[in-house]
C-alpha positions, 0 to 999 in steps of 0.5 A: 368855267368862271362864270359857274363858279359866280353862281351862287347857291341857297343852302339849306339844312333840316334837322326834322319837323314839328308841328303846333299852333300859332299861338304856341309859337308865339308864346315861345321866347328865347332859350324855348326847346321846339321838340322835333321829330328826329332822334340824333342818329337819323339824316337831315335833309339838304336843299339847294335853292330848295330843291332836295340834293342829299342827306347828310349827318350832323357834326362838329367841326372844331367849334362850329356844326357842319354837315357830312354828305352821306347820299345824294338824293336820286329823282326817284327819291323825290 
């Protein structure tokens, strides 16, 4: 069981998805807002080394963003 616990594991977190061209994105500089398709109720995605586990909501925890599991995600799913 120690060697499992060595392992390490690439999370990642999607919020949604936006689409637009290169030059758009280029342009952008700080404090640019990238409209996503999401609305603040929906699920995000979570991946381990990009693999599609679960979804999951956002939330605050204390001064930080956290993530709550809310399902995990069947092969059917995929």
């Amino acid at each position: 069981m120690s060697a499992v616990k060595r392992v390490q594991v690439d999370i990642s977190v999607v919020l949604g998805r936006a689409e637009m061209p290169i030059r758009q994105l280029l342009k952008m500089g700080r404090g640019a807002v990238i409209d996503l398709d999401a609305k603040h109720e929906d699920e995000c995605w979570i991946y381990a080394n990009g693999e599609l586990v679960a979804r999951g909501e956002i939330m605050m925890v204390g001064e930080k963003i956290g993530v709550s599991i809310t399902r995990m995600t069947s092969e059917a799913e995929l």
